[in-house]
N, CA and C of each residue as an Amber inpcrd file, in Angstrom:
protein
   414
   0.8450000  -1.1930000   0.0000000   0.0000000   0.0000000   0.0000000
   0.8830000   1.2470000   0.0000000   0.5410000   2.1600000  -1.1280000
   1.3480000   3.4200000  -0.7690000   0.8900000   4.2010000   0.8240000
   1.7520000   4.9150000   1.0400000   1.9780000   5.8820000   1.9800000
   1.7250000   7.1170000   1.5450000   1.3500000   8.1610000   2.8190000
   1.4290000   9.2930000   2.2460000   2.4610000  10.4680000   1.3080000
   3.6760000   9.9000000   1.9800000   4.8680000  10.0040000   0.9550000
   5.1750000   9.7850000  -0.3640000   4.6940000   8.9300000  -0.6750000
   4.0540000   8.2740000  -2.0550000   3.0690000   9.3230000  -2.8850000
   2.1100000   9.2430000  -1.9890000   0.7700000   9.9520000  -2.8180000
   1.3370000  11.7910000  -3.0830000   1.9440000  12.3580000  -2.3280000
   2.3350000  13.6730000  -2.3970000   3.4520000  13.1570000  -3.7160000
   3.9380000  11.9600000  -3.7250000   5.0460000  12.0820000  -5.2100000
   4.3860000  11.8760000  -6.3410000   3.3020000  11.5550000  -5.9540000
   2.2050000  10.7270000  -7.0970000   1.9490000  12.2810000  -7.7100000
   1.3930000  12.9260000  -7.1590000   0.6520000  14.0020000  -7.8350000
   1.3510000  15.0370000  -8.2400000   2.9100000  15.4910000  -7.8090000
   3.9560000  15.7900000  -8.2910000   4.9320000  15.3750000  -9.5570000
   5.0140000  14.2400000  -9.6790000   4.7760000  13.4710000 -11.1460000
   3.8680000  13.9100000 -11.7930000   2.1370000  13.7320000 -11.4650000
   1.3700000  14.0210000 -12.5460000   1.3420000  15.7510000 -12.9500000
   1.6450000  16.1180000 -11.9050000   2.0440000  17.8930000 -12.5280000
   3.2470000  17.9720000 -13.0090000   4.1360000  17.2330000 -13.3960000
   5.5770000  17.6130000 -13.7810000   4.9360000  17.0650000 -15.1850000
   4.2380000  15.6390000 -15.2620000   4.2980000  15.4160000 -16.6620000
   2.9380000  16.1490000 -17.5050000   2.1610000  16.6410000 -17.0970000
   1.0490000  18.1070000 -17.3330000   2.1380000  18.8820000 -17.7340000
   2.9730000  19.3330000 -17.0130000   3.5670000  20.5400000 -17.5380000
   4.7280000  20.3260000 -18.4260000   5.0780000  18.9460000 -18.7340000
   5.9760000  18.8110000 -19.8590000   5.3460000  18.7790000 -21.4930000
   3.7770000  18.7290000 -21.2490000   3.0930000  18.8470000 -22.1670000
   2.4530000  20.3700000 -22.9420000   2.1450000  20.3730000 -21.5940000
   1.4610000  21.8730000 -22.1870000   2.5560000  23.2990000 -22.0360000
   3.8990000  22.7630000 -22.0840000   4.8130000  24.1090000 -21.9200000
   4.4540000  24.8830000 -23.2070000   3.8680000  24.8810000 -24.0520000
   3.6100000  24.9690000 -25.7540000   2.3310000  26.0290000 -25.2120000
   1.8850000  25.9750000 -24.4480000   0.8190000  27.3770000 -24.3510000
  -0.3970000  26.2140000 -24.3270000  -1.4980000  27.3880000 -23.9570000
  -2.8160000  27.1150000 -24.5400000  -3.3110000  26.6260000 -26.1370000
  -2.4520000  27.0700000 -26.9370000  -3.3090000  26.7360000 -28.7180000
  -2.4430000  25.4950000 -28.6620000  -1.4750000  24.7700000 -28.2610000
  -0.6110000  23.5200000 -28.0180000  -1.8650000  22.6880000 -27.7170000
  -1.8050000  22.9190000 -26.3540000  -3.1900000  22.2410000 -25.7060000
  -5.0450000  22.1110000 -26.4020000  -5.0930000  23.2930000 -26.7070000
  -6.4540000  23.3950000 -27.9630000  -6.2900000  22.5790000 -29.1580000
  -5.5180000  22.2990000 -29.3750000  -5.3760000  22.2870000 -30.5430000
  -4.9960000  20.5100000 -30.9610000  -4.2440000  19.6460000 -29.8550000
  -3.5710000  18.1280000 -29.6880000  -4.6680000  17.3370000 -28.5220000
  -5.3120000  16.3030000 -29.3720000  -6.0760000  15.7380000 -28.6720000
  -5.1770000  14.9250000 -28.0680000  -4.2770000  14.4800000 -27.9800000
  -3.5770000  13.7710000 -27.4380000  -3.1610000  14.4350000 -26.0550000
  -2.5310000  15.4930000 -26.1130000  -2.2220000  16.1800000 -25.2040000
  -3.3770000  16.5710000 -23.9070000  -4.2380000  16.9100000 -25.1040000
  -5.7470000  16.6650000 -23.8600000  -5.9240000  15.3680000 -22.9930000
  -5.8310000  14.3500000 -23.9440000  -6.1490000  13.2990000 -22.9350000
  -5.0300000  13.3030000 -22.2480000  -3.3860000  13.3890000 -22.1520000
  -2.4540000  12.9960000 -21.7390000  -3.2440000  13.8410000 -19.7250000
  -3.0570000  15.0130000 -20.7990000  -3.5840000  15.9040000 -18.7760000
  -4.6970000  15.7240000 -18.5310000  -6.1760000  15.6510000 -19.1160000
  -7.1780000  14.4930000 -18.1440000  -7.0560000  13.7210000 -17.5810000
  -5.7090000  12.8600000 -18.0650000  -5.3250000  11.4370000 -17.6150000
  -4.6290000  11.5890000 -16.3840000  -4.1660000  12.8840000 -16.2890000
  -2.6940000  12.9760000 -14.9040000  -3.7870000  13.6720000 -14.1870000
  -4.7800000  14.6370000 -14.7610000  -5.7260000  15.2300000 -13.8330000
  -6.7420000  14.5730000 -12.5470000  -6.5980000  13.0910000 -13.3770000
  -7.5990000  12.1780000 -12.8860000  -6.2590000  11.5760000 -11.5360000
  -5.4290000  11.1790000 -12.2260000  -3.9540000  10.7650000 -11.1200000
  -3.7850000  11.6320000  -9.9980000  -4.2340000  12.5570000  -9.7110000
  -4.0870000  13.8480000  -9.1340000  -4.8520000  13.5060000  -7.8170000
  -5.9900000  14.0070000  -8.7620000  -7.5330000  13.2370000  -8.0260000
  -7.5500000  12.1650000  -6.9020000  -7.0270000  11.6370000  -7.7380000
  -7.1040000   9.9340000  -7.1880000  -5.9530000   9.6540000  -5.6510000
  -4.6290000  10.0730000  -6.3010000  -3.9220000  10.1610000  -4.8230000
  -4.2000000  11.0340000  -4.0730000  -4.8680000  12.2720000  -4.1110000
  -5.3250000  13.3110000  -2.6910000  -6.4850000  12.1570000  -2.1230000
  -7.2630000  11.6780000  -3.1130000  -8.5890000  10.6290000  -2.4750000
  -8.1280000   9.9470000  -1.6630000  -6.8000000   9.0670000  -1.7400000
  -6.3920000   8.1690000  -0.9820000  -5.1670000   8.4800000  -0.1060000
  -5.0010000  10.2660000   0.1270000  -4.0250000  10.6580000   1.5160000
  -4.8350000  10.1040000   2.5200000  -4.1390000  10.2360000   3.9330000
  -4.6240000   9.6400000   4.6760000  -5.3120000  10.7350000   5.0420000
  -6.4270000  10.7340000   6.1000000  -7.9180000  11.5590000   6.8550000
  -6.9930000  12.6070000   7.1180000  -5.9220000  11.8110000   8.1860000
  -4.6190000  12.7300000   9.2080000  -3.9990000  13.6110000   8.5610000
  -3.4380000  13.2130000   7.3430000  -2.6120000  13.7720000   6.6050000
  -3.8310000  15.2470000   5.7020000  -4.5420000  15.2790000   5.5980000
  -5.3820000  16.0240000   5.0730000  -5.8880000  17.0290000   5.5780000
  -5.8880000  16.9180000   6.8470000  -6.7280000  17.2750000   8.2940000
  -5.5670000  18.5070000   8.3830000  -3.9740000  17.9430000   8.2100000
  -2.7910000  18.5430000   8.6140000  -2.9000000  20.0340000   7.7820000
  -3.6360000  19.7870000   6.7010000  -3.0370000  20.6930000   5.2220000
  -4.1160000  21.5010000   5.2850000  -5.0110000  22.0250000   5.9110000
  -6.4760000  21.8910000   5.7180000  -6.7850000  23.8030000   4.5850000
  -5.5750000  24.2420000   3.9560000  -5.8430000  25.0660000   2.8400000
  -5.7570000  25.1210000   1.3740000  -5.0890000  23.5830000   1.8320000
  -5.3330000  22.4570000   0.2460000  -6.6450000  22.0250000   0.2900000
  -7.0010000  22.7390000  -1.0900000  -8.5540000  22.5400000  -1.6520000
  -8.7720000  20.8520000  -1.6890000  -8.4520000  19.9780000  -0.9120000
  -8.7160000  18.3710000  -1.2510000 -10.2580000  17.8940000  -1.9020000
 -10.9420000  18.6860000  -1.2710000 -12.8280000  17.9890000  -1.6970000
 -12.5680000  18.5980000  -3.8100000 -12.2230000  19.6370000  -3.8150000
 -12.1270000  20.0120000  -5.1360000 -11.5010000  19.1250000  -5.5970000
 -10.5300000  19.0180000  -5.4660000  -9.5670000  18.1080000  -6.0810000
  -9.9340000  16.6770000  -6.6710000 -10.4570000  15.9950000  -5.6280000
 -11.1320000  14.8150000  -5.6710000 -12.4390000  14.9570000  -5.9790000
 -12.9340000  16.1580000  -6.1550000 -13.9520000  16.1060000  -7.2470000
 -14.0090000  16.5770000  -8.5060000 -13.0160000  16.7980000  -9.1810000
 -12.4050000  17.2660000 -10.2680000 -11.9970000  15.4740000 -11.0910000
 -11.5210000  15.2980000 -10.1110000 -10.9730000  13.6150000 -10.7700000
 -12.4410000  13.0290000 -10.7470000 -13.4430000  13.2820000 -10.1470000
 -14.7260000  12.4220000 -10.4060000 -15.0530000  12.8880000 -11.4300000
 -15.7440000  14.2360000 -11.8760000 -16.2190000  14.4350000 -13.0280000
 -15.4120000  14.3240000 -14.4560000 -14.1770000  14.5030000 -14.5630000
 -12.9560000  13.5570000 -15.4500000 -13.3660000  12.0640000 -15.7860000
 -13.6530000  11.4390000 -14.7150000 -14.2160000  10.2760000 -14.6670000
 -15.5180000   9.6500000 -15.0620000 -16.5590000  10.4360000 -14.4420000
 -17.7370000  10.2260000 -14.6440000 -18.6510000  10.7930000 -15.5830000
 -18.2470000  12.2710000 -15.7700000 -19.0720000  12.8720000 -16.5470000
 -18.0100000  13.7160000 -17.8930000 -16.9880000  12.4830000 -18.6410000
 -16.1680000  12.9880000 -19.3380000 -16.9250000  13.3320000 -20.8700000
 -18.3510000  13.2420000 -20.8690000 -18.9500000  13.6930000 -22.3230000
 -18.8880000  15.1730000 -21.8840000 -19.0460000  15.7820000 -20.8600000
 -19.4970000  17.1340000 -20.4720000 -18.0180000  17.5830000 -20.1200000
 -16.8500000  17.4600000 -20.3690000 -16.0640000  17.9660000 -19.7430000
 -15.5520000  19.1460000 -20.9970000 -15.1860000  20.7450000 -20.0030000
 -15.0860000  21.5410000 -20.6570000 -13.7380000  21.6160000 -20.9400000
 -13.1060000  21.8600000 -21.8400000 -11.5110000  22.2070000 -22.1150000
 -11.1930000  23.6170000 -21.1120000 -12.0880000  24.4950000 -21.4060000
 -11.4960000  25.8730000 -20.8130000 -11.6420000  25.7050000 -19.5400000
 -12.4140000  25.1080000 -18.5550000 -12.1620000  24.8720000 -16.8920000
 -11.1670000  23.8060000 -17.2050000 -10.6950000  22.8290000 -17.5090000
  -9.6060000  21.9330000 -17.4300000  -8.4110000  22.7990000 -17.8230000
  -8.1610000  23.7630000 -18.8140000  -7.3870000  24.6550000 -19.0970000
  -6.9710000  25.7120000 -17.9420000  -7.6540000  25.9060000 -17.2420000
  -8.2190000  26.9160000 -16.1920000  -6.8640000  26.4690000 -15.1090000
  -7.7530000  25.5260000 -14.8310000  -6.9820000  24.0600000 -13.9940000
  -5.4900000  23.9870000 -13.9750000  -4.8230000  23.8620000 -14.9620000
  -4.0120000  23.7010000 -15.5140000  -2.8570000  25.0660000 -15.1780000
  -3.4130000  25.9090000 -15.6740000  -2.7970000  27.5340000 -15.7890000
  -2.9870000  28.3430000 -14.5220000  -3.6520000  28.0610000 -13.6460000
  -4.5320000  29.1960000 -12.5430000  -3.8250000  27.8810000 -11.4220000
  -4.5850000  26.5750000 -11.0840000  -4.3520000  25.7950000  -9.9150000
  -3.3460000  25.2810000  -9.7250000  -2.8410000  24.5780000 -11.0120000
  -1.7950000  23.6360000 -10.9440000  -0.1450000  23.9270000 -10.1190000
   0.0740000  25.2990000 -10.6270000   1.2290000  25.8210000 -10.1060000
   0.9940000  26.2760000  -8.3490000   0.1460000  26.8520000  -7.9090000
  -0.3600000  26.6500000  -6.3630000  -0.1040000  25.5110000  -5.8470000
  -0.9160000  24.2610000  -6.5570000  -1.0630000  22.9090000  -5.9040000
   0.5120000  22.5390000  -5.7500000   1.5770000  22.7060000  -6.3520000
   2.5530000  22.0690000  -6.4340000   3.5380000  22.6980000  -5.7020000
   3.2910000  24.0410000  -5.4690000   4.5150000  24.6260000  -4.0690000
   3.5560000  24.0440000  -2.9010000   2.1880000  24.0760000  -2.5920000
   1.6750000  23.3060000  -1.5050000   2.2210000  21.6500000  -1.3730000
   1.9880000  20.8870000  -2.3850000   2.6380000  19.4560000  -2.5570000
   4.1990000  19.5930000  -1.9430000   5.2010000  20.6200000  -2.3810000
   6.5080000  20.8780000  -1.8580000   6.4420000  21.6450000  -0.8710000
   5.8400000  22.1730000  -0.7190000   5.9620000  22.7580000   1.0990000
   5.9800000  21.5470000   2.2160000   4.1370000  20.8360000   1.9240000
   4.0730000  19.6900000   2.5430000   5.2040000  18.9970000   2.6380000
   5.9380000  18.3490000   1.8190000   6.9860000  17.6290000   1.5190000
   7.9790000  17.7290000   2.5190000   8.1710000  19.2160000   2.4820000
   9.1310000  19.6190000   3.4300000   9.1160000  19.7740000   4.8180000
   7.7210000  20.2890000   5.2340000   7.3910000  20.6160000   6.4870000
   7.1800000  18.7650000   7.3190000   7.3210000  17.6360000   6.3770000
   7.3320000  16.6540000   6.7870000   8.6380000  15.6290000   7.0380000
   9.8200000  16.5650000   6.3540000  10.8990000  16.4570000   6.4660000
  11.3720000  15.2040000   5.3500000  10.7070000  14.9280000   4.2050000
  10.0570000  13.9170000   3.5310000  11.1900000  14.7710000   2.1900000
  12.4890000  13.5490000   1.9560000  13.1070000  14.7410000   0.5530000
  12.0760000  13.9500000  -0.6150000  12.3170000  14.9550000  -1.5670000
  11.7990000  14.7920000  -2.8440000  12.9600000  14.2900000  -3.8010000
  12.7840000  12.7280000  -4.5390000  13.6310000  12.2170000  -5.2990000
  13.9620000  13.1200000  -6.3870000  14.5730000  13.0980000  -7.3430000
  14.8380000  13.9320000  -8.6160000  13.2680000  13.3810000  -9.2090000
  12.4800000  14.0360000 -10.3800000  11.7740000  13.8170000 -11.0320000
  11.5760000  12.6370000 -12.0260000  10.7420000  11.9290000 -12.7810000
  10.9130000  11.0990000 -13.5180000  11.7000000  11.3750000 -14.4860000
  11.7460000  12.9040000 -15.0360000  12.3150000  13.1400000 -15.9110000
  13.7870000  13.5600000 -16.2200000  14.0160000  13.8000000 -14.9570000
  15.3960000  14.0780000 -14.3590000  16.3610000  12.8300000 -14.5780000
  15.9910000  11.7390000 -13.6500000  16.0910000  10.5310000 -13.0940000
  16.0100000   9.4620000 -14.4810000  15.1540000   9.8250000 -15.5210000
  15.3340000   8.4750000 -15.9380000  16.0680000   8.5130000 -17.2750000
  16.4310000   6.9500000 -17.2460000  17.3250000   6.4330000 -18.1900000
  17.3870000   6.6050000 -19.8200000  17.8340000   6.6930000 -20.5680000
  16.9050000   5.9930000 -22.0230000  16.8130000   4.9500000 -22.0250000
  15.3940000   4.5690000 -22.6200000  14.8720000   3.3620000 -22.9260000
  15.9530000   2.4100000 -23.8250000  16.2130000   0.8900000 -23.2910000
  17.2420000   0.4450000 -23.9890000  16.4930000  -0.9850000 -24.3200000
  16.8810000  -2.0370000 -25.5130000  15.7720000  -3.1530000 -25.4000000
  17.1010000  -3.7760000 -24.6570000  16.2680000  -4.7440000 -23.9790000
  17.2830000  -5.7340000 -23.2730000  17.8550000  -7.0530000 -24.9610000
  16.8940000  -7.0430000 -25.7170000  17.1930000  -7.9010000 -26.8040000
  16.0660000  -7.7430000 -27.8660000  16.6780000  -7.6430000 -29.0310000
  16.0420000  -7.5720000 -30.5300000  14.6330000  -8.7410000 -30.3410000
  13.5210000  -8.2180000 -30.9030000  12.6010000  -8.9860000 -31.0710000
  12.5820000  -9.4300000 -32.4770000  12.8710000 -11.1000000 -33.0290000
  12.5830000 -10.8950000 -34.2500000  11.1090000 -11.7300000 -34.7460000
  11.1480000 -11.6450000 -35.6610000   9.4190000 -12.3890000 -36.2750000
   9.0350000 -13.8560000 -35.8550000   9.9370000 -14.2420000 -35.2840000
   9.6520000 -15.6620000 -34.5100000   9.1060000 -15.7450000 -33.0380000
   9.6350000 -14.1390000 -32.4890000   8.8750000 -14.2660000 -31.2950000
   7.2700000 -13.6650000 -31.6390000   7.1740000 -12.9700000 -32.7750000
   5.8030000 -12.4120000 -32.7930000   4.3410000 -13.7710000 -33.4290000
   3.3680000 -13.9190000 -32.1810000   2.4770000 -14.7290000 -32.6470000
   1.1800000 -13.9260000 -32.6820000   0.4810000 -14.4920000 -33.9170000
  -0.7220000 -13.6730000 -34.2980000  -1.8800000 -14.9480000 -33.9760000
């Protein structure tokens, strides 16, 4: 089971990789459905680990918008025919950068370091071994 340590990295990831997407502006984002879903998708990740901080841990923070939050990842979820680009845009440009010195404050005031980023940190992708047409079955 993650920890709360965990879930504050969880949603720090999903804003690092939001913002490796949409550094391109708003018409980036308008404009790449892909990119849309990429940050619905981390929006919902977001969501989902504040849902599952602990009561305590929540209780601690109590000027982190959490009920928003976790209801932002519901309607992402539930009611994604109705979802507007310009409040998810909103989201994005207006909350996101708040949420994430709060995520690193927390961090800190818990004495909790923060690893380097995924993007920092990771490797290039290498194959461990060539796939050839003998391993592929149809």
């Amino acid at each position: 089971m993650r920890d709360d340590r965990q879930r504050l990295l969880d949603i720090l990831d999903a804003i690092e990789r939001i913002y490796r997407y949409t550094a391109g502006g708003r018409a980036v984002f308008e404009r790449d459905e892909l990119v849309q879903a990429w940050v619905l998708r981390h929006l919902q990740l977001i969501g989902e680990a504040a849902r599952r901080l602990s009561e305590e841990f929540r209780t601690q923070y109590p000027d982190i918008p959490w009920a928003p939050i976790v209801a932002l990842r519901n309607y992402l979820v539930h009611d994604y025919f109705t979802v507007n680009l310009d409040i998810v845009w909103a989201v994005v440009d207006r909350d996101l950068p708040v949420l994430r010195s709060q995520m690193e404050a927390a961090l800190r005031e818990q004495g909790w370091n923060r690893p380097p980023s995924v993007f920092e940190s990771a490797a290039p992708y290498r194959a461990s071994r060539v796939i050839t047409q003998s391993d592929v079955v149809i």
